[in-house]
NUKOLSE-26197 format. One line per field, with one value per residue (C-alpha): residue in one letter; x, y, z. Coordinates in pm, whole numbers, plus 50000, padded with zeros to 5 digits. Layout:
! NUKOLSE-26197
sekol	c(a|...)
px	c(X|...)
py	c(Y|...)
pz	c(Z|...)
//
This chain:
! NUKOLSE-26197
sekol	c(x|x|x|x|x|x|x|x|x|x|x|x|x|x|x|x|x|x|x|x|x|x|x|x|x|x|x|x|x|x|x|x|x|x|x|x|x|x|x|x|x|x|x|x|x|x|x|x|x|x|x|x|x|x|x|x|x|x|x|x|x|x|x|x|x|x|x|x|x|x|x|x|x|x|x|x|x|x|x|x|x|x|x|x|x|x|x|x|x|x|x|x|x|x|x|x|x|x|x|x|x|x|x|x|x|x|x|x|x|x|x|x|x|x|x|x|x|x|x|x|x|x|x|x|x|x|x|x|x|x|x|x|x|x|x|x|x|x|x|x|x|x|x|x|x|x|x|x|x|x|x|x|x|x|x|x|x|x|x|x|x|x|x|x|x|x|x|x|x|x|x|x|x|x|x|x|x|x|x|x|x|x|x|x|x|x|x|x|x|x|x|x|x|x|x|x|x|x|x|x|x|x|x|x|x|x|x|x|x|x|x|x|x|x|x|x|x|x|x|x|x|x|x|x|x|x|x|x|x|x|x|x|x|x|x|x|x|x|x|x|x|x|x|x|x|x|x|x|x|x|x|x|x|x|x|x|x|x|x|x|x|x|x|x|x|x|x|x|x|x|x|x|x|x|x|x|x|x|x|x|x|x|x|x|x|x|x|x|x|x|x|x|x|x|x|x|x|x|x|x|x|x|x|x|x|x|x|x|x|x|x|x|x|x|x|x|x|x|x|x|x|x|x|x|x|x|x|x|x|x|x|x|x|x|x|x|x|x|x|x|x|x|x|x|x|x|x|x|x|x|x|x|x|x|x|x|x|x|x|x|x|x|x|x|x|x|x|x|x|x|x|x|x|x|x|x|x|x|x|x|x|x|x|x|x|x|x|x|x|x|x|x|x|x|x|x|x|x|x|x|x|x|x|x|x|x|x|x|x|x|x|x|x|x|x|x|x|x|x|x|x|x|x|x|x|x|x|x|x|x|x|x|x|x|x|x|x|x|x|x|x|x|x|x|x|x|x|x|x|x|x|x|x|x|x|x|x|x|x|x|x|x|x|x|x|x|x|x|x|x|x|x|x|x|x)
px	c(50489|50389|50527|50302|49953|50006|50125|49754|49547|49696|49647|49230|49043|48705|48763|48865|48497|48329|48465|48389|48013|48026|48186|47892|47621|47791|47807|47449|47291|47438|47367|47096|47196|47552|47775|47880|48245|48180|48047|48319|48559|48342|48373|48728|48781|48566|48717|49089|49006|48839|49120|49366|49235|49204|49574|49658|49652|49824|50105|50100|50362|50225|49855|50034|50195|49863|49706|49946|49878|49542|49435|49393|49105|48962|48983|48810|48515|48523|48178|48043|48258|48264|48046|48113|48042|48116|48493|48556|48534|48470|48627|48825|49175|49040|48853|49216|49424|49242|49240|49583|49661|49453|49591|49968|49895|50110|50370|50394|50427|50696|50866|50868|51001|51285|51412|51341|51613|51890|51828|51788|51698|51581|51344|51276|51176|51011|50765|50699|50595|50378|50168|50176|50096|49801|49654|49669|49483|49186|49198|49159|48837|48639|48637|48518|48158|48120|48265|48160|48221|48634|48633|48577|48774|49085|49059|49052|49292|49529|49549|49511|49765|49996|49857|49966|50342|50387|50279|50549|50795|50738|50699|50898|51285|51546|51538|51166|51173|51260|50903|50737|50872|50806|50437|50347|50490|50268|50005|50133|50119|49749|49615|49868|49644|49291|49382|49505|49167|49003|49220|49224|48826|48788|49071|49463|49502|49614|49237|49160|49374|49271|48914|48907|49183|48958|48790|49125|49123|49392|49077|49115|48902|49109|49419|49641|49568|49720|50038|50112|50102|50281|50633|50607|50671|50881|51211|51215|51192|51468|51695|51634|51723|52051|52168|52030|52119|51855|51725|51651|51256|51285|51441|51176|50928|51128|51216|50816|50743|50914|50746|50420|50514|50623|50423|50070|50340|50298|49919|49813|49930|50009|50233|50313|50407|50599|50862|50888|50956|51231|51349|51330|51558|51847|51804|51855|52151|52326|52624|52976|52841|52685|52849|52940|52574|52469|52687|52501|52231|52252|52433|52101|51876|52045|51979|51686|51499|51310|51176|51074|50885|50697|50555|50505|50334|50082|50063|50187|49917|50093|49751|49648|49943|49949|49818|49543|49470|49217|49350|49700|49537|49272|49579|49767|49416|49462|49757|49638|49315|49465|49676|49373|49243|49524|49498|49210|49204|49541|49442|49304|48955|48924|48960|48759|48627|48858|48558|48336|48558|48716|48397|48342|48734|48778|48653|48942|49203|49159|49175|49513|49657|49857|49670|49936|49882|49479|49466|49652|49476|49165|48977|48913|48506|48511|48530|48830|48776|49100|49422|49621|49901|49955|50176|49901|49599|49737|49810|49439|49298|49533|49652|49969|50130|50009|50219|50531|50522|50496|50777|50974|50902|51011|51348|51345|51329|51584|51845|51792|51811|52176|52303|52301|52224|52349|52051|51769|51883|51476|51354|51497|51393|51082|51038|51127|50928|50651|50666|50785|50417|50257|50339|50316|49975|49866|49813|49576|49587|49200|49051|48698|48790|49144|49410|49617|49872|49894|49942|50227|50411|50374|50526|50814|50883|50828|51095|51325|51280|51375|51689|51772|51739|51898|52170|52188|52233|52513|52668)
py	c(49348|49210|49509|49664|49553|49540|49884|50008|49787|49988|50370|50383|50121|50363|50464|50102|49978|50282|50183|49816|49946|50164|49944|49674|49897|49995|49614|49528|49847|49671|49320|49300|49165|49117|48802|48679|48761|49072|49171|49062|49267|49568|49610|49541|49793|50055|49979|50006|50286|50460|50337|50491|50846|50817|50722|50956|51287|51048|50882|50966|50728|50456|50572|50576|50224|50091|50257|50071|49761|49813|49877|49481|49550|49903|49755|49429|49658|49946|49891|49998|50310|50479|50817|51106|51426|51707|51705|51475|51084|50976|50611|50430|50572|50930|50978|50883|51039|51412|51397|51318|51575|51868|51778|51825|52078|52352|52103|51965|52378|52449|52083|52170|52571|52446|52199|52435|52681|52416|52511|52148|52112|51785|51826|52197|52013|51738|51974|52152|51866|51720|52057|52068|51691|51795|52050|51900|51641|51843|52021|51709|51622|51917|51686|51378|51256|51234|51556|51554|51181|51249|51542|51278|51015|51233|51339|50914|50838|51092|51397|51142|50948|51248|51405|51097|51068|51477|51359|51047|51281|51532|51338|51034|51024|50768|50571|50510|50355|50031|50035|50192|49912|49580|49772|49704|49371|49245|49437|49231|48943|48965|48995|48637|48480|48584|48452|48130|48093|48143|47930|47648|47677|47360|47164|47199|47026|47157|47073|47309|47554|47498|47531|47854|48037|48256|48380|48437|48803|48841|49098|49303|49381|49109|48898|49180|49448|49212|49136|49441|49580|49228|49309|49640|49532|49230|49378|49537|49146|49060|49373|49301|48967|48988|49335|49455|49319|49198|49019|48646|48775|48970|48728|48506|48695|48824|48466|48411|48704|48569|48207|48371|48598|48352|48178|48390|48510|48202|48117|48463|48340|48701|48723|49051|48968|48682|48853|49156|48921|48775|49131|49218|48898|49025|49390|49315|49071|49349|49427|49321|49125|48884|48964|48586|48464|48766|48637|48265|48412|48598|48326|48096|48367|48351|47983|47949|48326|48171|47857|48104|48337|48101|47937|48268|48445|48139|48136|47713|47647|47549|47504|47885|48116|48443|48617|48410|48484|48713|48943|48932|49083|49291|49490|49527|49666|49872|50060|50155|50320|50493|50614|50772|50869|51119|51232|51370|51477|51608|51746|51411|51266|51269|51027|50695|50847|50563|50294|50539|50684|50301|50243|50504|50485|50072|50009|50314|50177|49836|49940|50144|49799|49655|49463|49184|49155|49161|48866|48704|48748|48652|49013|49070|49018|49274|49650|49726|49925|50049|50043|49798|50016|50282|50499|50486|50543|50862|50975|50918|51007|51299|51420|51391|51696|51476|51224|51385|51574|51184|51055|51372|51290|50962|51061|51299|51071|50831|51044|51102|50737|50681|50949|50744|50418|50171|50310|50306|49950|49838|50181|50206|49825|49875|50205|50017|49735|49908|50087|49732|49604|49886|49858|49534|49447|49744|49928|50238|50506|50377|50096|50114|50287|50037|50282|50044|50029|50392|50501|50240|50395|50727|50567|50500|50828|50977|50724|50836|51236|51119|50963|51283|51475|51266|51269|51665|51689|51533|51693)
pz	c(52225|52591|52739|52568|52549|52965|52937|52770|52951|53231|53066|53191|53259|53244|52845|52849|52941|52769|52460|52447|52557|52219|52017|52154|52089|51735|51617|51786|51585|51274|51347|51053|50722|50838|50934|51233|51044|50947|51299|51523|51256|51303|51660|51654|51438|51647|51979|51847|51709|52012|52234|51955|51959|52312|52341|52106|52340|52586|52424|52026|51910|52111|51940|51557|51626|51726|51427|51207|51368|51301|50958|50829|51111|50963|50644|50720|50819|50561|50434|50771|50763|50395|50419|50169|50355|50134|50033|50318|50369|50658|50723|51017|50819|50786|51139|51279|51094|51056|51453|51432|51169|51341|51700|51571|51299|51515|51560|51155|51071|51268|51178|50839|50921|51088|50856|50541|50721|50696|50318|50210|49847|49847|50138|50014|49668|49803|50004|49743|49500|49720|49719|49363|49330|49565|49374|49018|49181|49286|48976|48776|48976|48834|48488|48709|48650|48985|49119|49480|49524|49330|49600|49874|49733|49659|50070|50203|49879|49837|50121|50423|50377|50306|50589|50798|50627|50778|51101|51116|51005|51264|51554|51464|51512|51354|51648|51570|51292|51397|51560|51254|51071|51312|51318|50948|50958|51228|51053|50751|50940|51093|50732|50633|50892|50797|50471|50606|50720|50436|50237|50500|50614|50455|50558|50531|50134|49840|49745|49908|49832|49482|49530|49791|49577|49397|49703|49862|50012|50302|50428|50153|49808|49618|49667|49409|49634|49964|49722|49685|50027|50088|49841|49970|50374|50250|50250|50586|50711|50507|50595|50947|50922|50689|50836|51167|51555|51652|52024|52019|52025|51786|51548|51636|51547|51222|51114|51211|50963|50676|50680|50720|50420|50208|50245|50190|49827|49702|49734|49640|49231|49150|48881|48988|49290|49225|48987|49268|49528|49358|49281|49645|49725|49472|49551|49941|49890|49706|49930|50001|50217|50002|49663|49587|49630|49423|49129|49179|49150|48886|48703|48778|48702|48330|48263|48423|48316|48045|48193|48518|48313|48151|48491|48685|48340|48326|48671|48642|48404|48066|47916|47841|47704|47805|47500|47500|47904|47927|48221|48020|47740|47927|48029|47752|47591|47913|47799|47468|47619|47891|47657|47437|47776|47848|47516|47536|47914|47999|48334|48421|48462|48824|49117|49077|48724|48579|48491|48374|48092|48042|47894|47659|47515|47553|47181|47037|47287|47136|46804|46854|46950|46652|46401|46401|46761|46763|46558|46827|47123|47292|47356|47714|47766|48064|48139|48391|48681|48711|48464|48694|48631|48871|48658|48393|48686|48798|48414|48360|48684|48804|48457|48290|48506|48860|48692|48633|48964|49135|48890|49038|49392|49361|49186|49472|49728|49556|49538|49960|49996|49819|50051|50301|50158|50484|50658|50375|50219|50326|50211|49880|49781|49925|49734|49389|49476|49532|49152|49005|49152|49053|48723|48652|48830|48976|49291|49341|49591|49654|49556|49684|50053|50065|50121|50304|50060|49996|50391|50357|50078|50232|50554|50386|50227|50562|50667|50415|50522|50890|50799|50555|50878|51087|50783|50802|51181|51163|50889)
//
C-alpha cells in the first residue's frame, strides 16, 4: 500500500494541486448549512475522484483500485452528488464509472467478441441474461410513478454497476484479483472505522455503545445496508487467511481485517448478518483441510441451534419475542404485499416505485396473512420503503421475468464457480452470502443513491468470468 500512495504522489504534482484547489473551492461553495463532518467528507470524495479519472487514462487498474478504495468516501458525501439528468444520474459512482465505461467501450466489445468465439455457454448465457435482465428493467419503469426519476435510478442502480463488472472483466486478469479483493477490504475497513467513531464519540463503554447504537451508520444510510456489504467482503478475509500464501504484511493487515470486521458484525445487531456470518465461517471451513472442525461444528451447531436462534432473532433482548417485534412482523406483512404487488404488476412497478405502491397494497397484504397468525402479532405502525428482501424487491420493482432472469444468472454463475472451485472458494461463499443477507434482511441495488453493495456483487461476478477464462485458456 506504501508503494503505492508514493507511487501517485509521484504521477503529477500540477493535477495534484489543481485538484485540491477544486475540491477547496467545491467544499467552500457548499460550506452553508453543512457540518464540519460532512465537509471534510465532501472534498475527499471530490479530490479522489478527480485524481481517479485523471489516473485513469494513465494507469487504469491503478485508477479502478483507487475507485474501490474509495466509495465509503463517495458515499459519505452522496447528498452533495445525486442529480437526475434525463435517464442519467449523475453521482461520484456514475461520473467514474461512465468515463470509465466510454474510455474502454472499444476494448469491452472486442473482450466480449473474443471470448464468445471460444463458444462458451456459460459466458455466452451469462451475456445474454444480463441484456435481458437490463431491458425488463427499463420496461418495468414505464409503470413507475415516477418515470423519469425510475429512468435515472435504474442508470446509478442497475446499468452502472454492470457497466463497471464489463470493465473488470476486460481489463482485469486472474492475477488481479488478489488486488481487487485486498481493495474492498480496506474499503471495508475505512467504513469499520467511521463507525467506531460514531459508536465511541462519547467514550469507549458499552454505555455507550448502547446509547449511540441506533445512530450507528458505518457512513452509510443505516447500519443493514453496512452488514450487508460487510458478509459480502467477509469471506475473502477468511479465504486469504485459511488458504492463500500470504507475506508477513499482508497477513498483518488480513489478520487486522478480520478484528476490525468482527468486530463492527457484532455492534451492527443485525440479525441478518449475524446468521450469514456464521454461514460464511462453515461454508469457508468446508474442505479436507478442515473436515474434523467442520464435524465440531456442526455437532455444536445441533445442540446449541435453538438457544442461538433465540438470542440472534431478539437481537439478546429476551423481553420482546419476535412476533411481537415490530420490524419482525413488518416483514413478514412484507411478503404478503409484495406478493399482491406482483400480482397485479407482472412487469414490475419500476425502480424506487416500491414505497409508493407499499402504501396503496399494505392494508390487502396484511389481510392475506393468516388469521391464526394476525391475532398473534403486533401490526407494524409504519410504511416500508423497501421489501427488505431483495428477491421480493426486484419481483416488485423489475417484474417477475427481471426476477427469474437474476435467479438464472446466479445459477449461471454457480455452476462457473464449481468448475473450478479451489480458485472461487471466496467467490462462491461470498456469492451465497450475499443472497442469504438479502433475503433475510435485505439489500437493494439502490437505496437512496447507496450502490455500494451492488458494485460489490457485480465485482464478484466479474471475478468469477475471469477465472472461467482463465479456466478455458488452459483447457
Amino acid at each position: 500500500m506504501k508503494y503505492y500512495l508514493q507511487k501517485i504522489l509521484q504521477y503529477n504534482k500540477k493535477v495534484l494541486i489543481t485538484s485540491f484547489l477544486l475540491s477547496f473551492v467545491i467544499t467552500i461553495l457548499n460550506m452553508n448549512g453543512n457540518s464540519k463532518k460532512d465537509l471534510l467528507m465532501l472534498f475527499s470524495a471530490t479530490f479522489l475522484l478527480l485524481n481517479e479519472i485523471y489516473i485513469l487514462f494513465k494507469s487504469q487498474k491503478k485508477s479502478i483500485l483507487m475507485f474501490l478504495i474509495s466509495l465509503p468516501f463517495f458515499v459519505t458525501a452522496r447528498k452533495f452528488v445525486q442529480i437526475d439528468f434525463f435517464i442519467f444520474k449523475i453521482s461520484f459512482e456514475t461520473i467514474y464509472i461512465t468515463i470509465a465505461f466510454v474510455y474502454n467501450i472499444k476494448t469491452i466489445y472486442k473482450d466480449i467478441k473474443n471470448k464468445l468465439k471460444i463458444s462458451n455457454r456459460c459466458s455466452l448465457n451469462f451475456y445474454i441474461l444480463i441484456f435481458i435482465f437490463i431491458l425488463f428493467v427499463y420496461n418495468s419503469n414505464i409503470y413507475s410513478v415516477y418515470f423519469w426519476k425510475s429512468m435515472s435510478d435504474t442508470y446509478l442502480g442497475v446499468v452502472s454497476p454492470i457497466m463497471f463488472m464489463l470493465i473488470i472483466i476486460s481489463l482485469f486478469e486472474q492475477s488481479d484479483i488478489k488486488k481487487l479483493v485486498y481493495a474492498i477490504i480496506f474499503s471495508v475497513n475505512l467504513s469499520c472505522l467511521y463507525g467506531f467513531v460514531q459508536i465511541f464519540k462519547d467514550g469507549i463503554s458499552l454505555h455507550s455503545i448502547s446509547k449511540n447504537r441506533a445512530l450507528l451508520t458505518f457512513g452509510y444510510h443505516n447500519v443493514n445496508i453496512f452488514a450487508g456489504i460487510l458478509v459480502t467482503v467477509f469471506p475473502f478475509v477468511l479465504e486469504y487467511i485459511l488458504y492463500k500464501k500470504t507475506s508477513k504484511n499482508e497477513k498483518k493487515f488480513l489478520y487486522g481485517s478480520f478484528i476490525i470486521q468482527t468486530l463492527s458484525l457484532v455492534i451492527t445487531y443485525t440479525r441478518g448478518a449475524w446468521i450469514s456470518a456464521g454461514i460464511v465461517v462453515f461454508l469457508i471451513l468446508i474442505s479436507k483441510k478442515y473436515k474434523k472442525l467442520v464435524i465440531v461444528m456442526i455437532i455444536l451447531g445441533t445442540i446449541l441451534i435453538k438457544p442461538a436462534m433465540s438470542f440472534i432473532l431478539t437481537r439478546g433482548n429476551n423481553v420482546t419475542g419476535f412476533l411481537q417485534n415490530e420490524s419482525s412482523v413488518a416483514r413478514i406483512q412484507s411478503i404478503c404485499t409484495d406478493v399482491k404487488i406482483m400480482q397485479n404488476y407482472p412487469f414490475g412497478i419500476g425502480m424506487s416505485s416500491f414505497p409508493e405502491y407499499y402504501k396503496e397494497f399494505a392494508t390487502r397484504g396484511y389481510m392475506m396473512m393468516p388469521e391464526s397468525l394476525r391475532w398473534k402479532v403486533n401490526a407494524a405502525h409504519y410504511m416500508l420503503e423497501h421489501a427488505h428482501n431483495l428477491i421480493l424487491q426486484i419481483g416488485v420493482e423489475f417484474g417477475i421475468v427481471s426476477l427469474i432472469v437474476y435467479i438464472l444468472i446466479i445459477l449461471n454463475r454457480a455452476k462457473v464457480v464449481f468448475k473450478d472451485y479451489t480458485n472461487n472458494r471466496g467467490i462462491f461463499v461470498s456469492l451465497i452470502t450475499y443472497l442469504i443477507f438479502s433475503t433475510l434482511t435485505g439489500n437493494e441495488f439502490n437505496h437512496k443513491g447507496v450502490i455500494t453493495g451492488t458494485i460489490i456483487i457485480f465485482l464478484v461476478l466479474a471475478m468469477i468470468e475471469i477465472n472461467n477464462c482463465k479456466r478455458l485458456s488452459k483447457d
